[in-house]
C-alpha positions in Angstrom: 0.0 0.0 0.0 2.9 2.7 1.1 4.6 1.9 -2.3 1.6 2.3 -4.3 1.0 5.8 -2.6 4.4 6.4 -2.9 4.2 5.5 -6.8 0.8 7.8 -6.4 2.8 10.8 -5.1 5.6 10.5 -7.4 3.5 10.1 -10.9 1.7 13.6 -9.2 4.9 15.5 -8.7 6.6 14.1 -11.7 3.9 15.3 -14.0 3.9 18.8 -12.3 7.4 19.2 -12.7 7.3 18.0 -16.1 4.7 20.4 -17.4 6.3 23.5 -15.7 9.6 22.4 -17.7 9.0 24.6 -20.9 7.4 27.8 -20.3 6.4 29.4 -23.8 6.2 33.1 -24.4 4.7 35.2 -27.3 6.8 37.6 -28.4 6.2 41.4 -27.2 8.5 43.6 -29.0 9.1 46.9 -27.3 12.0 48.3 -29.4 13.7 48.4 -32.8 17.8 49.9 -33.1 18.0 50.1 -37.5 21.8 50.7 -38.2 22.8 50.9 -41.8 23.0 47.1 -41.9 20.9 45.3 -39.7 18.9 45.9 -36.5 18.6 45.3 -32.8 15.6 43.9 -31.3 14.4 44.2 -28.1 10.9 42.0 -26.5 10.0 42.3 -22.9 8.0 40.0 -21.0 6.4 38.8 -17.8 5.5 35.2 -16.6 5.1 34.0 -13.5 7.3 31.0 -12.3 7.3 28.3 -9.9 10.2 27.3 -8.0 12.8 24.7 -9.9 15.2 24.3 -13.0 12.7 25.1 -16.0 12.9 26.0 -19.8 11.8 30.0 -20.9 11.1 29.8 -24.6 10.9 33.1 -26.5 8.5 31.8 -29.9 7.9 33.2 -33.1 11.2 34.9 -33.8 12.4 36.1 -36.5 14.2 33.0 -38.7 17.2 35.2 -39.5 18.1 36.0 -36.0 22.3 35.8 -35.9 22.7 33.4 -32.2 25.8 34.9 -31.1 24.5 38.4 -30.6 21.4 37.0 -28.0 21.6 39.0 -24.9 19.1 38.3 -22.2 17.9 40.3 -18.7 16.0 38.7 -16.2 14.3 40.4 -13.0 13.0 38.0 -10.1 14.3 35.3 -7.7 16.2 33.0 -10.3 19.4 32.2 -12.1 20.2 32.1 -15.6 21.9 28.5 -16.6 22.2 29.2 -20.4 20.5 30.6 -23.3 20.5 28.8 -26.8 18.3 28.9 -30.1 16.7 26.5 -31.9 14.4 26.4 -35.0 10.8 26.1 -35.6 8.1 26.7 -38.1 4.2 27.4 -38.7 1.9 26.1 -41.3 -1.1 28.0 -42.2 -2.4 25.6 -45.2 -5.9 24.4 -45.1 -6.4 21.0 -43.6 -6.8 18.2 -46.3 -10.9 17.7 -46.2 -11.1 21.0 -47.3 -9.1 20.6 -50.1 -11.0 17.3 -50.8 -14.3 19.1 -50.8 -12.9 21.5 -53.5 -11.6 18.6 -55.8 -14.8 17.0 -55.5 -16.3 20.2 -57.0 -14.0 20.5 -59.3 -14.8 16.5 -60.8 -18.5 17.2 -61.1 -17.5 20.5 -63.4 -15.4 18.4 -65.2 -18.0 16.2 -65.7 -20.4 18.2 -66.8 -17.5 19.5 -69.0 -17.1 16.0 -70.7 -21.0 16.0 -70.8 -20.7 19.1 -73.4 -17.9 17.5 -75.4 -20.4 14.6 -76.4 -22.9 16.9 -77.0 -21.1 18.6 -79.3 -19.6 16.1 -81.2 -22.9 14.7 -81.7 -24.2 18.1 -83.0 -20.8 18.1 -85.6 -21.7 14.9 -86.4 -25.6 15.3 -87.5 -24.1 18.4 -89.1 -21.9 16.3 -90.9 -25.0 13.9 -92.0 -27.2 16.9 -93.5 -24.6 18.1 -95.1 -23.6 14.9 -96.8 -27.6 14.6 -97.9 -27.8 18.3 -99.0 -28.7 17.1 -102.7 -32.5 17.7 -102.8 -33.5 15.5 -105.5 -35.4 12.4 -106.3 -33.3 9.2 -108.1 -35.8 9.0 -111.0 -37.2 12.5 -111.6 -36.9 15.6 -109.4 -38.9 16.9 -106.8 -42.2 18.2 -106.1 -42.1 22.0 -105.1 -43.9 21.4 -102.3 -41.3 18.4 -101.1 -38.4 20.8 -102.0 -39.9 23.6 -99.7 -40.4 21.1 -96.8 -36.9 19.5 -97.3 -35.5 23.0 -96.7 -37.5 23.8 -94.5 -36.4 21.2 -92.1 -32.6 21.1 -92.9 -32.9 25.4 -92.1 -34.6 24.5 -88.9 -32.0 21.5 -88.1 -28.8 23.2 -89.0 -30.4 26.7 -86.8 -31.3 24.1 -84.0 -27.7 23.1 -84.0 -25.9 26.0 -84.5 -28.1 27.8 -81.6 -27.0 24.8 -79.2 -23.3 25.1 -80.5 -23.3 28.7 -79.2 -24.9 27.2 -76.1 -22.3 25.0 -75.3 -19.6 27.7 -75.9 -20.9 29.9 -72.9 -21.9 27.0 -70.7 -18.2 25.3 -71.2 -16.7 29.0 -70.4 -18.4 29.1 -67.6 -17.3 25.5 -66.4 -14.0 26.6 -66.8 -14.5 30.1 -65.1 -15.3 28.0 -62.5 -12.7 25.3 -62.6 -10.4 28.8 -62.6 -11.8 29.9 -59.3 -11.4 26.7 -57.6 -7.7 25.7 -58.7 -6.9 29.4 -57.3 -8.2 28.5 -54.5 -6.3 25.8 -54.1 -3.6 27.0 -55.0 -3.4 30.2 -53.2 -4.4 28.5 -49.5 -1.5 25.7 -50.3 0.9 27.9 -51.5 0.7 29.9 -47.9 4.3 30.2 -46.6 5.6 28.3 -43.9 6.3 30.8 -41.0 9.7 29.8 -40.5 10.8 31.3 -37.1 14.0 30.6 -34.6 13.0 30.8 -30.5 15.3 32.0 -27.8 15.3 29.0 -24.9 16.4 30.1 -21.8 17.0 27.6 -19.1 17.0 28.7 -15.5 17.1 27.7 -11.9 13.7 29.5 -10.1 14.9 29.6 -6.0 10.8 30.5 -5.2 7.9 31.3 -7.3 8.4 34.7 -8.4 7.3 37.4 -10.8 10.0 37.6 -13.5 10.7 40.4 -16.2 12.8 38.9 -19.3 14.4 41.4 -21.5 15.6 39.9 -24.8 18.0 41.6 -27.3 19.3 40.2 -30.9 20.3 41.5 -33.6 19.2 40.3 -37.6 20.9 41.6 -40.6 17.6 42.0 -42.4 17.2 45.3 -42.1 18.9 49.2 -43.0 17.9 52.7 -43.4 19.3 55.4 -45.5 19.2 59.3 -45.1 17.8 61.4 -47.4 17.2 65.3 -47.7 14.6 67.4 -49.0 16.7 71.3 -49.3 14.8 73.8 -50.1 14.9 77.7 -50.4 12.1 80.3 -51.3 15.0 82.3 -52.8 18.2 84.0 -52.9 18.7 85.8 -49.9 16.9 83.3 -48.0 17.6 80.7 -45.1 17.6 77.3 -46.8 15.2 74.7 -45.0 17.3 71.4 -44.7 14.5 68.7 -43.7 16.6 65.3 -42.7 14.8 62.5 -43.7 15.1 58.2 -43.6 14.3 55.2 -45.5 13.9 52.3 -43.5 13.3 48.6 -45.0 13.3 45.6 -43.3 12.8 41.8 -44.5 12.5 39.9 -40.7 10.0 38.2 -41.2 8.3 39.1 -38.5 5.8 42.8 -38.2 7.2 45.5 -36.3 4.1 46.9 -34.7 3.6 50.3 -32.4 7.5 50.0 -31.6 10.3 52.7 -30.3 12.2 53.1 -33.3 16.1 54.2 -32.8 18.0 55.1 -36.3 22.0 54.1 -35.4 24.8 55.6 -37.2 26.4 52.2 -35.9 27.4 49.0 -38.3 27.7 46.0 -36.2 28.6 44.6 -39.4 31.7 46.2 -39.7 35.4 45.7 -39.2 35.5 46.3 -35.4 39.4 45.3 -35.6 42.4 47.8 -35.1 45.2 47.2 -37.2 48.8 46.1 -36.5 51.9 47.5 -37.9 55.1 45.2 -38.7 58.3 45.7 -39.0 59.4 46.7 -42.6 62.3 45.5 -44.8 63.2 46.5 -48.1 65.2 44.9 -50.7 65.6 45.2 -54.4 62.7 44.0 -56.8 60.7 44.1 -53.7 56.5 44.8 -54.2 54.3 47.2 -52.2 53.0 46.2 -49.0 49.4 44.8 -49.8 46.9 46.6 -47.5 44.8 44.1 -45.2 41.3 45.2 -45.2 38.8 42.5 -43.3 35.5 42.4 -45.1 32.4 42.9 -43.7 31.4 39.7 -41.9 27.8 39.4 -42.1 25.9 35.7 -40.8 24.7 33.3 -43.4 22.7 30.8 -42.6 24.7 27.5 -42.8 21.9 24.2 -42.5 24.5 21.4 -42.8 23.5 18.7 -40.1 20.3 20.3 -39.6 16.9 18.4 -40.2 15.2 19.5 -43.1 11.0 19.2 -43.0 8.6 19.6 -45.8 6.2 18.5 -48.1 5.1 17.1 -51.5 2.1 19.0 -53.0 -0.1 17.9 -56.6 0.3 21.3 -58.0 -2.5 20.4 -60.3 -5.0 19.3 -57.0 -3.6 20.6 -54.1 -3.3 17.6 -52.5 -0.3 16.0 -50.8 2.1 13.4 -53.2 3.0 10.4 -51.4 6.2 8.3 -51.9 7.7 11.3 -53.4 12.0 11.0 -53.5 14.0 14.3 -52.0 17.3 14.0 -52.7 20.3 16.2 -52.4 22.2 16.5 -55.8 26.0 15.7 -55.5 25.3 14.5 -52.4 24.7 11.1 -50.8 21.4 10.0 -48.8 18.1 11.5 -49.0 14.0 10.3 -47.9 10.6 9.2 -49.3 7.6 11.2 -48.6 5.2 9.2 -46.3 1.2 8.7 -46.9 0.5 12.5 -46.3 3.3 13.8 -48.6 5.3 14.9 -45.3 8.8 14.3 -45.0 11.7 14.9 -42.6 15.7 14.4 -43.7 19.2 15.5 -42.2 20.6 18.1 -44.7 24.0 17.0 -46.0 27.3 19.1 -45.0 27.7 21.9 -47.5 24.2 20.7 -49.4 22.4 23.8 -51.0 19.7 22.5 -52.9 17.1 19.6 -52.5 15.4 17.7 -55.5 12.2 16.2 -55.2 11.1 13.5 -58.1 8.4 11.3 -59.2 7.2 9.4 -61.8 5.2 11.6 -64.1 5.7 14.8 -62.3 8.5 17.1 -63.2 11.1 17.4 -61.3 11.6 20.2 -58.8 14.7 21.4 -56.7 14.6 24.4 -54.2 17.1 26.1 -52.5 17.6 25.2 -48.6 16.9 28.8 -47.1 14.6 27.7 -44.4 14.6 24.8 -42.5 10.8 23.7 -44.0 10.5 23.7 -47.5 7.0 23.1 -50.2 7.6 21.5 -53.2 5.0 21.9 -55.8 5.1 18.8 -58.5 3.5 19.9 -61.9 2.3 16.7 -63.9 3.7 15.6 -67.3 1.3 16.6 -69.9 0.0 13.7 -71.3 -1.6 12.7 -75.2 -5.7 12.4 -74.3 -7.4 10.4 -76.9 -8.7 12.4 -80.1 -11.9 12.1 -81.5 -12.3 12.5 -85.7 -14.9 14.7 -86.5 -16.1 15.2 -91.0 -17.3 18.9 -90.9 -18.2 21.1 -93.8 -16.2 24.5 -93.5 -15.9 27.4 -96.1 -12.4 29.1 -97.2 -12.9 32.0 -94.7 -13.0 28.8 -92.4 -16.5 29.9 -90.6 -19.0 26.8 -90.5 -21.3 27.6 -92.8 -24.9 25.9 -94.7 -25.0 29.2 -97.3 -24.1 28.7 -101.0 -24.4 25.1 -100.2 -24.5 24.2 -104.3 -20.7 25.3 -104.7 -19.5 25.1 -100.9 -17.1 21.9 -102.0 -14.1 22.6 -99.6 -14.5 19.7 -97.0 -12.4 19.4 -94.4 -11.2 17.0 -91.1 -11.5 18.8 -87.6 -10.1 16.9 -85.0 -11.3 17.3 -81.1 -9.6 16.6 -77.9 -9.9 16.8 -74.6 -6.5 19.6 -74.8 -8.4 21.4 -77.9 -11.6 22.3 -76.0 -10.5 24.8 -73.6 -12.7 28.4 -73.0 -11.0 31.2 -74.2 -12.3 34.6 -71.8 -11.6 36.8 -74.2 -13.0 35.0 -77.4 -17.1 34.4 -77.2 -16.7 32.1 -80.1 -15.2 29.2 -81.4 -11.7 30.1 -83.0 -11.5 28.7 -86.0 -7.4 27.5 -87.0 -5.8 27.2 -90.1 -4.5 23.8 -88.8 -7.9 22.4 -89.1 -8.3 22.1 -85.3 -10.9 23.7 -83.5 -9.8 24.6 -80.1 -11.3 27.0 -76.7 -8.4 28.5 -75.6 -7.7 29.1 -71.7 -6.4 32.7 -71.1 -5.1 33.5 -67.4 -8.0 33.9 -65.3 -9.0 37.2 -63.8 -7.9 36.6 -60.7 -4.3 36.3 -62.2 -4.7 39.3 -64.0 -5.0 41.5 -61.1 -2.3 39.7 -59.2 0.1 40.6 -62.3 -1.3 43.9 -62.7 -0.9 45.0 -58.9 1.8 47.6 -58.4 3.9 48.0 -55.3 3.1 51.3 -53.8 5.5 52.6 -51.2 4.0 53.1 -47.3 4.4 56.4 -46.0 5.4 56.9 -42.2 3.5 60.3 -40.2 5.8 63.2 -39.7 7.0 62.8 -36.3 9.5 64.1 -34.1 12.9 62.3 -33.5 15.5 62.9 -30.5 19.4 63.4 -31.6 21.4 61.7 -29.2 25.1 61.9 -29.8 26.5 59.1 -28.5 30.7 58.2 -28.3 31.3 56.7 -31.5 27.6 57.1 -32.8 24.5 59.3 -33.6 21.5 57.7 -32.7 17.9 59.0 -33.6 15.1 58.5 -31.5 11.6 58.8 -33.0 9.1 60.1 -30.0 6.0 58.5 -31.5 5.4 54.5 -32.0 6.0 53.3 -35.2 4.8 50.4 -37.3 7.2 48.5 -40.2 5.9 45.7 -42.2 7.9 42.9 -43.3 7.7 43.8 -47.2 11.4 45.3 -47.6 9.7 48.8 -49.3 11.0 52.0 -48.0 9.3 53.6 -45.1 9.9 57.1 -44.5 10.5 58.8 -41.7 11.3 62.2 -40.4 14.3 62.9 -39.0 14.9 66.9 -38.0 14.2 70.1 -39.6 16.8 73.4 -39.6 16.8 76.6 -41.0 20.3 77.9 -42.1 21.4 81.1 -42.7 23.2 80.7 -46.1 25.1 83.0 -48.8 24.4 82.1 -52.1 27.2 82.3 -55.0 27.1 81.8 -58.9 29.6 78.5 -59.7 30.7 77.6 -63.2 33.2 75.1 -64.4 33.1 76.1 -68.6 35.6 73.6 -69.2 33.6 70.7 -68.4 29.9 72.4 -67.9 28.6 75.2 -69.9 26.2 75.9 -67.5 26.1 78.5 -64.4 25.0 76.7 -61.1 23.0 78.8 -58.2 24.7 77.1 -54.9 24.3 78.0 -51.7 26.9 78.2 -48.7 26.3 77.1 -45.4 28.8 77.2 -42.2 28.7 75.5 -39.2 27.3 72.6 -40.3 29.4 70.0 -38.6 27.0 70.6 -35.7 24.1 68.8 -37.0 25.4 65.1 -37.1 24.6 65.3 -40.9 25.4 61.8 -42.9 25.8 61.9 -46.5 22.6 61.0 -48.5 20.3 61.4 -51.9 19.3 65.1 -51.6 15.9 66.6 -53.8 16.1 70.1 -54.7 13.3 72.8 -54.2 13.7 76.0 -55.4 10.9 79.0 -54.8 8.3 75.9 -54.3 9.6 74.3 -57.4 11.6 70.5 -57.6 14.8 71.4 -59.3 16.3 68.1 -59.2 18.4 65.5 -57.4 21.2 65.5 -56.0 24.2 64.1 -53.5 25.4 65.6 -50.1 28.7 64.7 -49.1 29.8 65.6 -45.7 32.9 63.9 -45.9 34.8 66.6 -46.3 37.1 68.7 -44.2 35.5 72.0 -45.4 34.2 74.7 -43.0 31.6 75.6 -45.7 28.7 72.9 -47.2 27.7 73.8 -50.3 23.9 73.0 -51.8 23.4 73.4 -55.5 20.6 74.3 -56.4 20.2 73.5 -60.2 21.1 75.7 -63.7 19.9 79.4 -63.7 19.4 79.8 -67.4 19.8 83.7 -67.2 23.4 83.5 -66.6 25.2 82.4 -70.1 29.2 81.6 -70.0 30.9 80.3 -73.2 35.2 79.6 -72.8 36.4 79.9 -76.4 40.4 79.8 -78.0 42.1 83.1 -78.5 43.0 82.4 -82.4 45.8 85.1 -82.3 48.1 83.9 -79.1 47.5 79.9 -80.0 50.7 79.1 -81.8 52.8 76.1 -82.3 56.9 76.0 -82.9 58.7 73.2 -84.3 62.8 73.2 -83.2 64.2 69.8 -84.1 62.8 67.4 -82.1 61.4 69.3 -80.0 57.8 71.1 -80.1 56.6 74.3 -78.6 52.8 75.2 -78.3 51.3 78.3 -77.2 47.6 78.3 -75.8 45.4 80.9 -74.9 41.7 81.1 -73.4 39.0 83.6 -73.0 36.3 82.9 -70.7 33.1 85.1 -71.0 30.0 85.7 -68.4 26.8 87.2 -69.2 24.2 88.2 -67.0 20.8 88.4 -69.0 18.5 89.7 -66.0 19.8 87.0 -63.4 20.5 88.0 -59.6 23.7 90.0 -59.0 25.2 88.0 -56.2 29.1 86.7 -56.4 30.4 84.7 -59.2 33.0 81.9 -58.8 34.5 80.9 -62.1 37.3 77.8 -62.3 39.4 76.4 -64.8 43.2 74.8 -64.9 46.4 75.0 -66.0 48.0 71.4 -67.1 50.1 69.3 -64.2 52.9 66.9 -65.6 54.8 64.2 -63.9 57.0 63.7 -67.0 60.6 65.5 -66.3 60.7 66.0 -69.8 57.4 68.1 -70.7 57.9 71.7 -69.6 54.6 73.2 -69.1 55.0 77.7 -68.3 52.0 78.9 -66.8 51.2 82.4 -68.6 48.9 85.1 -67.4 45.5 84.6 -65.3 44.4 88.3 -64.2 41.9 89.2 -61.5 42.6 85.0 -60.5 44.0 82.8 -57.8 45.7 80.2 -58.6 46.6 76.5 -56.4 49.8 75.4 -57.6 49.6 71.7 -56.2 46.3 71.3 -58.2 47.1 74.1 -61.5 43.5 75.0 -60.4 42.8 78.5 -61.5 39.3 80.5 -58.5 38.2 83.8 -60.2 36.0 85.4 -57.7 33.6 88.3 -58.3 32.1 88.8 -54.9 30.3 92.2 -56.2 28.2 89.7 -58.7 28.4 90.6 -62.4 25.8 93.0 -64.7 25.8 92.6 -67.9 29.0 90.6 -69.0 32.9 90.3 -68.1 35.6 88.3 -69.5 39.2 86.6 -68.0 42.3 85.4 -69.7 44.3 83.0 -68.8 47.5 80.9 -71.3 50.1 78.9 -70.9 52.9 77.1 -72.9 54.1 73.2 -73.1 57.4 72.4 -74.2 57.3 68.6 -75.8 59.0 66.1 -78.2 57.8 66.5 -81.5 56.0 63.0 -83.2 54.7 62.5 -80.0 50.7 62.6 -79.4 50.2 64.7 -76.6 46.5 66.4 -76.0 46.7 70.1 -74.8 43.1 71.5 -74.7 
């Protein structure tokens, strides 16, 4: 009796401690850190625990969660042992009696469909019969009128009779086949649901007394980024320029980000985090340049060698599950059979990447392995159906036709099958070929239409306000107001900051390579608003001028914003005929060149003008180049390039000079313009 109690007491407390060993948790995402590859995610969650060693699983992560940057918080009267991940999936297909009932309605259409066929070859066949007898006239002597009118009569009423069911038949068989449409997209589209392939977080601990725990989960996934942007804009020269900071942020997790604290990072966790090391360094004749060492970016992939690999084998045709299907592994040894309900589990090979499934009469299909539960849809073989030989009358134009029938003499062979009578939607008639075949054709259905006709549109985040937090190494953005991201990798914008700077604005022209006067405008002090270089869109006095690209790298105490072409300021850089000369001494050629720049102001704002151009550099001892005059410029002589700078602006036009002079060998091609 003690032992049975004993047994009694030990089943009861077994059982309780086995069902408190794995403690599930929904994920609650409180928090979202985007850096320019990747994110940080951060879920929160309560549970209440009983005392001893236990299992905290964190479900329905996102699959492409990288394991080695997990970090885990827990608040409560507990210990952490360790913390590991492990994968998992969802299916959301429809349970196999549904897609039975669907099939079943798809045989009686099809059997009504076969029902239509007969008909129809019976009405082409009594066709054929009148025709045949069309000759209304007795053996002996001809007919009585009377006869000959009744005769007609009857093969008018006969052939109409026939024709008028034919045309039947055509809408009733389009029908069958709208029908037969909706129903395989049915199938399809509930069996061709994704698997929700997801990792969890397990975290085991060791509970001292029941308690009230708080679990605070971080990870980061590479399956996300943002990018700034800027809209500039100005109402006009003279005027502060409006610099609106902007971000595009895209992410493919998997899994919704929904009413989260959003955090833009100027941080890479992707990146090289390692300082270099300098050697020692010998040199010897013939020697090469040191090669520089950079490590590339190391970002996860998932690697599924030794991993089990689940699926299943689908009749793309019916929807319903293939059985004794083969998945193999191509250069690879091993592999499985599908069991009764098409399901099948497999280790994955070291370094396999794809999977093969095959069966007889079904085409072959291989996937790649990039989740750990895979569909495979098997299309079957098209197969020969049995014809049916048909005599019909037909005229040239190839229409059926009982007109004319005294000198309607072309005969000809139409031949039916199952593969020829398919509904066309467009067509409301039968399509007559050249090939003598009469066939419905099957366009794509509607539905299919629509799906190929649908047109991304980008989502559009609400203008919010962000913090600027400037951190050590990194500027991080904080968006005040809880934000939503779907998993659909479009861009989602958000709004970063807003600043009004005092600018000067300036005329810029390069003549030599652009004939065209730029209005820029010149902003200092700009290092203080943790700008990032980005795509910038150009407004001008409430009008898009453009694209273009600000680069902050720079070591410039001035940012310059261009703000397009001003058409009212005309500059043309043209040869001075008279001072371009070339000398030929022996071997030896001398070639004088001389420019004229000209500006012309035809009603455009007088505000300064920078103009540049260059004098030739050479690295070749033996080319002497002699820079000439350059009046009224500046010139840099590591760079030869030439600044003219009217800071009064310019009315009406002005010209500058500048020459120079290259001493060369002669025979030698050498460009000098």
């Amino acid at each position: 009796m003690k032992s049975i109690v004993f047994f009694i007491v030990t089943v009861f407390f077994g059982t309780s401690i086995f069902s408190q060993k794995e403690v599930t948790l929904s994920p609650n995402m409180k928090q979202a850190t985007v850096f320019f590859t990747g994110v940080q995610l951060q879920h929160e969650n309560q549970v209440s625990l009983k005392p001893g060693k236990q299992e905290v699983v964190l479900q329905k992560l996102t699959d492409f969660l990288d394991p080695n940057t997990v970090q885990v918080k827990a608040s409560g009267d507990l210990t952490i042992l360790s913390v590991r991940t492990r994968k998992n999936f969802e299916d959301l297909r429809i349970n196999n009696e549904d897609i039975k009932a669907i099939n079943a309605k798809k045989r009686l259409l099809e059997i009504q469909h076969n029902d239509l066929i007969d008909e129809y070859t019976i009405l082409e066949l009594d066709r054929n019969l009148i025709m045949q007898n069309r000759n209304l006239k007795g053996n002996d002597q001809g007919m009585k009128m009377i006869e000959l009118k009744e005769a007609y009569t009857f093969m008018h009423n006969k052939i109409t009779e026939i024709t008028t069911r034919q045309t039947t038949i055509y809408g009733l068989l389009e029908d069958i086949e709208k029908k037969k449409n909706l129903l395989e997209q049915e199938i399809i589209s509930e069996r061709s649901k994704p698997v929700i392939n997801y990792t969890e977080i397990i975290i085991e601990i060791d509970v001292n007394k029941a308690t009230e725990a708080n679990f605070i989960v971080n990870y980061i996934s590479p399956r996300a980024t943002w990018k700034p942007y800027y809209d500039m804009r100005s109402e006009g020269i003279g005027k502060p320029v409006r610099l609106e900071a902007k971000a595009n942020v895209s992410q493919t997790t998997g899994i919704e980000w929904k009413d989260i604290d959003l955090i833009l990072s100027t941080n890479d966790p992707y990146q090289n985090a390692t300082q270099a090391v300098i050697n020692p360094w010998y040199i010897s004749y013939n020697n090469y340049p040191t090669p520089k060492t950079i490590a590339s970016r190391n970002i996860p992939q998932v690697d599924y060698s030794g991993e089990t690999l689940r699926g299943e084998i689908i009749d793309a045709s019916t929807g319903e599950s293939l059985a004794f299907t083969k998945i193999t592994f191509p250069g690879f040894t091993g592999g499985t059979v599908s069991n009764e309900e098409g399901k099948f589990e497999v280790v994955i090979p070291k370094d396999a990447k794809i999977a093969l499934a095959s069966f007889v009469g079904y085409t072959d299909v291989q996937l790649t392995i990039n989740a750990p539960y895979l569909k495979f849809f098997m299309k079957p073989n098209e197969l020969n159906l049995e014809e049916v030989t048909v005599s019909v009358n037909q005229s040239v134009n190839g229409a059926l036709s009982y007109n004319n029938v005294p000198n309607a003499t072309y005969m000809a062979s139409y031949t039916l099958s199952a593969s020829d009578l398919m509904v066309s939607e467009d067509d409301k008639a039968m399509e007559w070929k050249s090939t003598g075949k009469t066939r419905f054709r099957r366009s794509s259905s509607p539905m299919m239409d629509e799906m190929s006709k649908s047109e991304n549109k980008k989502a559009w985040a609400p203008t919010v306000t962000t913090i600027t937090e400037k951190k050590d190494i990194r500027v991080e953005y904080r968006v005040l107001s809880k934000m939503s991201i779907p998993t659909d990798g479009m861009d989602h914008r958000v709004n970063i900051a807003s600043y009004d700077l005092p600018a000067k604005y300036e005329y810029h022209c390069i003549p030599k390579i652009d004939p065209s006067v730029y209005l820029s405008a010149q902003v200092n002090g700009w290092e203080k608003l943790n700008l990032l270089s980005g795509s910038s869109n150009i407004y001008f006095d409430g009008t898009f001028m453009g694209s273009s690209y600000l680069d902050v790298n720079t070591t410039k105490d001035t940012l310059s914003f261009s703000f397009g072409k001003d058409s009212k300021m005309v500059v043309e850089r043209t040869k001075i005929k008279e001072k371009n000369k070339t000398k030929i001494m022996g071997a030896r050629q001398k070639s004088d060149i001389a420019w004229e720049i000209k500006i012309k102001n035809n009603g455009a704002a007088i505000i300064p003008v920078i103009i540049t151009d260059q004098f030739p550099l050479t690295t070749n001892a033996d080319i002497k180049i002699k820079n000439g005059e350059f009046i009224e410029g500046k010139v840099n002589d590591k760079t030869g390039i030439i600044t003219w700078e009217f800071m009064q602006g310019i009315s009406g036009s002005k010209s500058v000079f500048f020459d120079y002079s290259i001493d060369a060998q002669y025979g030698i091609p050498l460009y000098l313009e």
